[in-house]
C-alpha positions in Angstrom: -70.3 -9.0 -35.9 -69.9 -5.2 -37.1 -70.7 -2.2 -36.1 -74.1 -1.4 -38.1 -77.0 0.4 -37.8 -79.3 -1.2 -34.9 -76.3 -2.7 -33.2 -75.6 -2.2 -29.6 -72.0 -1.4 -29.2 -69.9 -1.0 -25.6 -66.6 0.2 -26.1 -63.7 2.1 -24.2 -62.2 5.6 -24.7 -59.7 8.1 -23.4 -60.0 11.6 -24.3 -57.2 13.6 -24.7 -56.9 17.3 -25.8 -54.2 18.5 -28.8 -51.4 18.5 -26.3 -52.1 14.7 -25.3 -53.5 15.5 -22.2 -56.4 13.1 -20.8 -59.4 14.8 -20.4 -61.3 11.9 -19.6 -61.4 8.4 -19.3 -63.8 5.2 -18.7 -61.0 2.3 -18.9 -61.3 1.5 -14.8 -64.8 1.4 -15.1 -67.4 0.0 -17.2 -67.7 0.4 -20.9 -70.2 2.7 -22.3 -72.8 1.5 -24.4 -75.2 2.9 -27.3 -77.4 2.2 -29.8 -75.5 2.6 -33.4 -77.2 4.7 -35.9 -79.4 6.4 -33.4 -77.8 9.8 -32.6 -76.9 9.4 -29.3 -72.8 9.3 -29.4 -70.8 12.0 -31.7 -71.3 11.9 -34.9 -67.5 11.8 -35.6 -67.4 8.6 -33.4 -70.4 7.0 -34.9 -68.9 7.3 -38.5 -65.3 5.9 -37.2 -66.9 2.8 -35.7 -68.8 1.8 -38.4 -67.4 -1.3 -40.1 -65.4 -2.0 -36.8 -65.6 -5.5 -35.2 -65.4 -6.8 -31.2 -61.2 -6.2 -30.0 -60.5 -3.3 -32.7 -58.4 -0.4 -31.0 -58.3 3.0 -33.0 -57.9 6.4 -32.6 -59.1 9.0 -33.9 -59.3 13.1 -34.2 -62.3 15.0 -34.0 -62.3 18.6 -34.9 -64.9 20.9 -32.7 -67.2 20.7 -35.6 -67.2 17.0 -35.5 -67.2 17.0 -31.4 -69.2 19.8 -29.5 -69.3 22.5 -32.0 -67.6 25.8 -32.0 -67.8 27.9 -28.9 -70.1 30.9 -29.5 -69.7 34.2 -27.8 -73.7 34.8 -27.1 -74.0 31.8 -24.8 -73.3 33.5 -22.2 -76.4 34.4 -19.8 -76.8 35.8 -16.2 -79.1 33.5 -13.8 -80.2 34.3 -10.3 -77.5 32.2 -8.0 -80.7 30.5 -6.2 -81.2 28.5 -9.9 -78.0 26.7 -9.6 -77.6 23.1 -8.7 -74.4 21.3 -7.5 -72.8 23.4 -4.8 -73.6 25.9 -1.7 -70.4 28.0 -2.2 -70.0 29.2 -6.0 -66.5 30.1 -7.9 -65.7 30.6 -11.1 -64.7 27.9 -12.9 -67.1 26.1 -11.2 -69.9 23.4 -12.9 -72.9 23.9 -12.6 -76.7 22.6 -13.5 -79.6 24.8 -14.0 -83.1 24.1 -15.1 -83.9 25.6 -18.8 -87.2 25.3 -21.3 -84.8 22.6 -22.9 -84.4 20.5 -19.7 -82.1 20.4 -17.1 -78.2 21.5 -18.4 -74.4 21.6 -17.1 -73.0 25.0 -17.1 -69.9 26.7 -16.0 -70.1 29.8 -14.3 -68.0 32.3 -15.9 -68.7 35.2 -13.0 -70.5 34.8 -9.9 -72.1 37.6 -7.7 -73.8 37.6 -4.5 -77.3 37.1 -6.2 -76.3 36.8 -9.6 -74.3 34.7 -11.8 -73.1 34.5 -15.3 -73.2 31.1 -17.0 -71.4 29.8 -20.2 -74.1 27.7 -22.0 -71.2 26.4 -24.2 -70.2 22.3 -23.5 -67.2 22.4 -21.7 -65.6 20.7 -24.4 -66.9 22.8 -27.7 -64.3 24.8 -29.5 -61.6 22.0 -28.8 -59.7 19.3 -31.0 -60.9 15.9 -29.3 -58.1 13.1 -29.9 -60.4 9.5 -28.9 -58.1 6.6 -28.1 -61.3 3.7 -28.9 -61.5 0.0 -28.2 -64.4 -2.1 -29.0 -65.2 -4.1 -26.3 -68.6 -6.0 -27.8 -71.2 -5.6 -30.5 -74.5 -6.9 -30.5 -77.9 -6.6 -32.3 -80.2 -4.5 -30.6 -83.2 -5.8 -29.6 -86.7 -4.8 -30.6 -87.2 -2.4 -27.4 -83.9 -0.6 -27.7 -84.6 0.2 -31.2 -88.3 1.8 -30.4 -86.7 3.6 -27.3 -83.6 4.9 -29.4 -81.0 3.9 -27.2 -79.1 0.4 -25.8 -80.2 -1.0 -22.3 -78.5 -2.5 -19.7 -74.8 -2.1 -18.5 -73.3 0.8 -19.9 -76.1 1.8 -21.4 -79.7 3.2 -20.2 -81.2 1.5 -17.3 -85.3 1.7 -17.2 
């Protein structure tokens, strides 16, 4: 079977940045899921495993458009220290989550005070080349329910 619309696919990745450096990685663990055609994976890896078929390895280059988007200078905000989520003792550098309108959302801090902290709303990852090293490890059809609840259940994917 293809990857197609309203198929569930799980595959394997490793992340590395323009200098080949692995960022992340899911190959000792299980392999992620989703529901194909549904926005929820990167667009850029959506469109590169279309057509693709159970055992293909490919990799593939994503530029921050295609990935997390460029990083923007006015995401920065200043939050009361008490709002973040993750940690007792806060650096720099640091990730954090923090409640917004939106839901809840990783941040890093960028400058922490006593009471008051400066976050970087950016993903970690935006602004960056992304260099996806991708093997298809199954692809199914989706079943009824994962195609009214926009996304693939069970392992690797979302469990209700």
């Amino acid at each position: 079977m293809q990857v197609a619309d309203n198929t569930v696919v799980q595959f394997n990745y490793t992340l590395k940045n323009e200098d080949g450096m692995v960022l992340d990685t899911n190959v000792d663990n299980a392999p992620l899921a989703y529901l194909h055609g549904h926005k929820g994976m990167l667009e850029g890896i959506e469109k590169a495993m279309t057509g693709k078929e159970e055992g293909e390895s490919f990799s593939i280059t994503l530029t921050p458009e295609e990935g997390y988007g460029e990083r923007k200078d006015d995401m920065i905000q200043r939050v009361p220290v008490k709002h973040l989520h993750g940690a007792k003792n806060w650096k720099a550098g640091m990730m954090a989550t923090v409640h917004t309108e939106q839901g809840e959302r990783q941040v890093t801090l960028a400058k922490v005070g006593k009471f008051m902290a400066d976050v970087d709303m950016n993903h970690p990852l935006a602004g960056l080349t992304l260099n996806f090293d991708l093997e298809v490890v199954s692809v199914r059809a989706a079943t009824e329910e994962e195609i009214a609840h926009g996304h693939a259940h069970g392992e690797g994917g979302h469990q209700h």
